[in-house]
C-alpha positions in Angstrom: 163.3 86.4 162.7 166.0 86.4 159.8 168.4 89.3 159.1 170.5 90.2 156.2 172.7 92.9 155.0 172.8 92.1 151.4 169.2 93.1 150.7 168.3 90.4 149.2 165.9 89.5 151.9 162.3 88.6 149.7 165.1 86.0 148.0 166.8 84.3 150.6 163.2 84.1 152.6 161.0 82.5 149.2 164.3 80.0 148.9 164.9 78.6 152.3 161.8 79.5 154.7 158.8 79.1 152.3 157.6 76.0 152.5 157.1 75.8 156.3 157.2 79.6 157.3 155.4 82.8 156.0 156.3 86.6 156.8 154.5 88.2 159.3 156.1 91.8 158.8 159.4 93.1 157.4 161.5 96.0 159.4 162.8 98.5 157.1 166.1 99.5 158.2 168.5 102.6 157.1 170.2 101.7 154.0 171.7 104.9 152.2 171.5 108.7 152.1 170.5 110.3 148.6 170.4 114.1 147.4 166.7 114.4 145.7 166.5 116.8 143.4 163.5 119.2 142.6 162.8 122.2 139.9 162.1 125.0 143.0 163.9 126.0 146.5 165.7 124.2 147.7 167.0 122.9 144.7 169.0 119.7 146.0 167.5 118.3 149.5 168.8 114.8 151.7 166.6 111.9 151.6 167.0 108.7 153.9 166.8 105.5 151.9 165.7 102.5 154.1 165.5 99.0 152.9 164.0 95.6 154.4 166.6 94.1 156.3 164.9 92.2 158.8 161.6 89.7 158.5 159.6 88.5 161.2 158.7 84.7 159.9 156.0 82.9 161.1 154.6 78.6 161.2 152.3 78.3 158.5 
């Protein structure tokens, strides 16, 4: 399991666990809150943004 708050994750894992390790899964984790837009009622709505922050690796 590697963990990372820069959300770079798919990077760091290709770079330093690829050659002996694949991903299982990745956990998506909370990241940011955004105001989504739309043309009718309500106008302006909150969205939860989540990112993969955390990969479960595996032996190949």
């Amino acid at each position: 399991m590697i963990g990372t708050y820069s959300g770079n994750l798919k990077q760091i894992v290709s770079t330093n666990y690829s050659t002996h390790h694949r991903v299982m899964f990745a956990i998506p984790a909370f990241h940011r809150m955004s105001l989504r837009r739309t043309s009718t009622f309500p106008f302006y709505y909150p969205e939860m943004v989540f990112k993969e922050k955390v990969a479960v690796l595996r032996k190949k």
